[in-house]
C-alpha positions, 0 to 999 in steps of 0.5 A, a space after each residue: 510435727 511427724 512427716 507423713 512420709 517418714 514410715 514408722 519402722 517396724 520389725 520384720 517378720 521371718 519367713 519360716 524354709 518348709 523343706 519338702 518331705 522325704 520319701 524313705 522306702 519300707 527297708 531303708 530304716 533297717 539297712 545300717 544295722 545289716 550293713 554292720 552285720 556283714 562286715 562283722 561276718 566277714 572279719 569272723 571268716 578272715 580270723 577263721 581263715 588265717 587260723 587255719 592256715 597258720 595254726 591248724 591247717 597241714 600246711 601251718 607254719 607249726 606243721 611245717 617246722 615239725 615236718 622240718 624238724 630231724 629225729 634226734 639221734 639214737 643210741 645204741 640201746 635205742 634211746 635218744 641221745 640228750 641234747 641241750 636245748 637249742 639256745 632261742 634268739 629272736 621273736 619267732 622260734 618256728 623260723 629258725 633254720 633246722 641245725 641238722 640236715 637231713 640227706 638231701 633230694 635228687 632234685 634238691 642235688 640238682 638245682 644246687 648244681 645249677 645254682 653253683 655253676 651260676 655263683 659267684 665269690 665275694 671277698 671281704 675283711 672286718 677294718 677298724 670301727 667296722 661290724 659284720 653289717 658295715 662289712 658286707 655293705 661295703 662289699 655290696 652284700 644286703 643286710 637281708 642276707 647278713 641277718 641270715 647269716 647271724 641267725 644261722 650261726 648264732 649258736 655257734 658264734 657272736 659276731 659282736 666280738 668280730 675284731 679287725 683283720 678277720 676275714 670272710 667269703 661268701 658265695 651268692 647266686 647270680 641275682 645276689 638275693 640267696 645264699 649258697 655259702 658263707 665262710 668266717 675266720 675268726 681265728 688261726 685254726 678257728 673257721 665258721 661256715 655256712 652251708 646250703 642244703 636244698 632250700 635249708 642252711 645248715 651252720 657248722 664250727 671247723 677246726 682247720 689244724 695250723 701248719 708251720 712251714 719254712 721258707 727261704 727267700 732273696 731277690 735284689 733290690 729294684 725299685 723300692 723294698 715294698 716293690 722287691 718284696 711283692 716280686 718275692 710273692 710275699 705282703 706287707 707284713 713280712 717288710 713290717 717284720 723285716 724293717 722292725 729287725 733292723 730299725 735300730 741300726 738302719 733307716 730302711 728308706 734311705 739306707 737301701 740301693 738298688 742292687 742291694 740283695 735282701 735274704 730271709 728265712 721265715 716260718 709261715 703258718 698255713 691253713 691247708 694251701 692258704 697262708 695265715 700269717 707269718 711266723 719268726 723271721 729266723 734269719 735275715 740280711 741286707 747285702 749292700 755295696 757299702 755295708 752288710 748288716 745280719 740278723 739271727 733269731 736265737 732264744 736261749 734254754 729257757 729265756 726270752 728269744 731275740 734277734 743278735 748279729 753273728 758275734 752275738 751283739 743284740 741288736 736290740 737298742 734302748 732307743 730306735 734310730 728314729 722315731 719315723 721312716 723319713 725321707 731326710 734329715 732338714 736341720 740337725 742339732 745345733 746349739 747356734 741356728 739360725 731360726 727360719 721364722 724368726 730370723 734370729 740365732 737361737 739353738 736347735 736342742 733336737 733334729 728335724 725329720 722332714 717326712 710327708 704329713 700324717 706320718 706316724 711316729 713311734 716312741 723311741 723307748 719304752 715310758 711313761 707320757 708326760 705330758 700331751 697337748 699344745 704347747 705354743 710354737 712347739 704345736 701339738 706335743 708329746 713329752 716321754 719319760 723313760 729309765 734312767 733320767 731320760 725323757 724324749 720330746 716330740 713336736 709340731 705333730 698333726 694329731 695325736 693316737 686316738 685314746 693315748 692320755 697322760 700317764 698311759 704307759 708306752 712301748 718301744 715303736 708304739 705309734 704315739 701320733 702323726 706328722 704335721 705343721 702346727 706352732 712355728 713351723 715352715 712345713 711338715 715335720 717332726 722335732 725330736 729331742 732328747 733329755 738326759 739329765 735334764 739337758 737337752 742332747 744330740 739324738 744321733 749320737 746317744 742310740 748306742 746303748 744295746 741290750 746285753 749280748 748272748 751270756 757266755 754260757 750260751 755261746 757254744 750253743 749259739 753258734 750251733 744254732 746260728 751256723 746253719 742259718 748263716 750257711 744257708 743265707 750265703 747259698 741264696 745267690 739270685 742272678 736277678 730273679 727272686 728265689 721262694 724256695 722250701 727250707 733244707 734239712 739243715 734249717 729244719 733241724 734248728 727249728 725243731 731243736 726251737 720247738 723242742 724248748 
């Protein structure tokens, strides 16, 4: 039996949302279609614009670069001159900058002028892994601006082959942001420049003629070599030049006193009043309280030059010295040592050159590498074979020379790796040894194999050449102030009999 006041369910009807009409004016319906119209016109005028700016106009860029670009030169029947077409490099061929110059404005005159009064130089030099970029970076130049300068001188040179130790200047303006001049040197002799002409960058190839020039120098020992050299007014790399000469028979680091008096006579190369680089050192000395060692530069009619003492000895040994500039000696070759880690009584087949971390060491000889890597307590290491049966091993180095493999073929006084303290070892250090015959023998007394002497055909003219050297050497008495002095005739009378060979 059904409730009566259960109600029956039923499904609701929805109500149906009647939205109000919308009143549109007469013109709404059409105002998209105008809307469309007007930007399309508008697009067509910016298009119609531009291209009468850039392409047709008087001022376009194509007009501007004709107006800007300079006649070719004449010849004398009145025809123009071939010439190669300009060699097109970039995107944009109409903003390249004109090769030739045309004679310049009293206004351009001036306001170049201004712009040199208110400049400044900068200085820089191309190091190892470096490129023209990197470079100008480094010494705060933009890379806007070395754009400019590749694209000036592109023609005329390709920076990639840019080589360490090229050197630049470069002149700005004030605010850093243009251009006055620029100046490469990608070689002795072999000057790139850029120069500014008005509001135009013109870049040219000089060829600056080399210049030869002898000097004489001396000045006592005080402080350091490096110390003595810099109060000669000389650099790095005549002290490179004159430790190589006597690395052989000297240890420059712990050989020299002060009060000791160095000697030279050295050719300098010379490109107007800037000095390029040095030439040979013709001759040189060290005069110190407990030895005097000399060096004479002599090259024999058509042989190969060397450096010999006054009896005609090379000094040219088959092994260096050592295979370092080190500071001392910490343990000698000794068959019977007391190991300093293990404690125990084991030989030493080698001496211990005690020297500051990151040192290079040099090959003592002319080889072959035998062997490279890590080998135990030794650490890092190098194992040479050179003429004769002979081999030289190098340990407990830091690291090696960047790309030096096993087979690759050596030098005399190549740097083949670094000091360090790797395997078994107390501190830094390097371990030479030295192998002939297969056994191991004391380095410091087998280096006394020279190269041969001056042949006996020669010996007349040997003296000849060496008498005024040596003459002059003697007549270089400082009391406590360097001498820089330009070469007498004497000197220059043996260069030139030199040069004529």
């Amino acid at each position: 039996m059904r409730s009566r006041n259960r109600r029956t369910s039923r499904p609701r009807k929805r109500s149906k949302l009647v939205m109000p009409p919308v009143h549109r004016s007469p013109g709404a319906a059409g105002s998209g279609p105008r809307l469309r119209g007007l930007l399309l016109l508008g697009l067509v005028a910016l298009v119609g614009v531009n291209l009468y700016a850039f392409v047709w106009g008087r001022r376009s860029l194509r007009n501007v670069y004709r107006a800007a670009r300079i006649q070719r030169p004449t010849a004398p029947g009145g025809k123009e001159a071939a010439q190669k077409p300009a060699r097109r490099r970039g995107p944009n061929r109409y903003l390249r900058m004109p090769r030739i110059i045309t004679a310049r404005s009293m206004v351009e005159q001036e306001e170049d002028a201004l712009l040199e009064i208110e400049a400044f130089t900068v200085h820089g030099r191309i190091r190892r892994g470096d490129n023209l970029y990197s470079a100008f970076k480094r010494a705060g130049i933009s890379r806007l601006l070395g754009d400019v300068v590749v694209r000036t001188l592109d023609h005329l040179y390709n920076f990639r082959r840019a080589r360490p130790g090229q050197r630049f200047k470069i002149r700005l303006s004030q605010d850093r942001r243009r251009l006055l001049a620029f100046e490469y040197q990608a070689a002795p002799g072999e000057v790139y420049r850029v120069v500014r002409r008005g509001k135009r960058l013109l870049g040219q190839k000089v060829n600056r003629p080399v210049v030869t020039r002898v000097f004489e120098l001396a000045a006592p020992v005080k402080g350091s070599l490096w110390a003595t050299f810099k109060r000669m007014g000389e650099d790095g790399r005549l002290l490179a030049a004159f430790t190589a000469i006597f690395s052989w028979d000297l240890n420059l680091y712990t050989d020299v006193h002060p009060g000791d008096l160095v000697r030279l006579i050295v050719e300098k190369q010379f490109q107007g009043d800037e000095l390029v680089r040095y030439g040979r050192v013709l001759a040189a000395e060290l005069l110190g309280h407990r030895r005097r060692v000399r060096a004479f530069w002599y090259r024999p009619p058509g042989g190969v030059g060397g450096y010999y003492n006054e009896q005609g000895v090379s000094l040219h040994r088959v092994l260096l010295k050592a295979p370092l500039r080190y500071k001392r000696i910490s343990s000698r070759f000794d068959l019977r040592r007391m190991h300093p880690v293990l404690h125990i009584i084991r030989a030493h087949n080698g001496v211990d050159y005690a020297a500051p971390r990151g040192t290079p060491i040099w090959a003592v000889a002319d080889g072959e590498v035998l062997f490279l890597g890590r080998n135990r307590a030794a650490g890092k290491m190098i194992a040479l074979a050179h003429d004769k049966g002979m081999r030289s091993v190098y340990m407990h180095m830091q690291g090696f020379r960047r790309g030096l493999e096993k087979g690759d073929k050596v030098r005399q006084r190549q740097v083949i790796g670094y000091v360090g303290s790797t395997g078994m070892a107390t501190g830094a250090h390097l371990h030479f040894g030295l192998k002939i015959g297969g056994v191991y023998v004391d380095p410091l007394k087998h280096n006394r194999t020279r190269r041969p002497p001056v042949p006996r055909r020669f010996r007349q003219d040997f003296i000849r050449c060496i008498t005024p050297l040596s003459g002059t050497l003697g007549s270089l008495r400082t009391s406590g102030r360097p001498i820089r002095r330009p070469a007498g005739p004497t000197v220059l009378k043996t260069v030139e009999r030199y040069r004529s060979r």
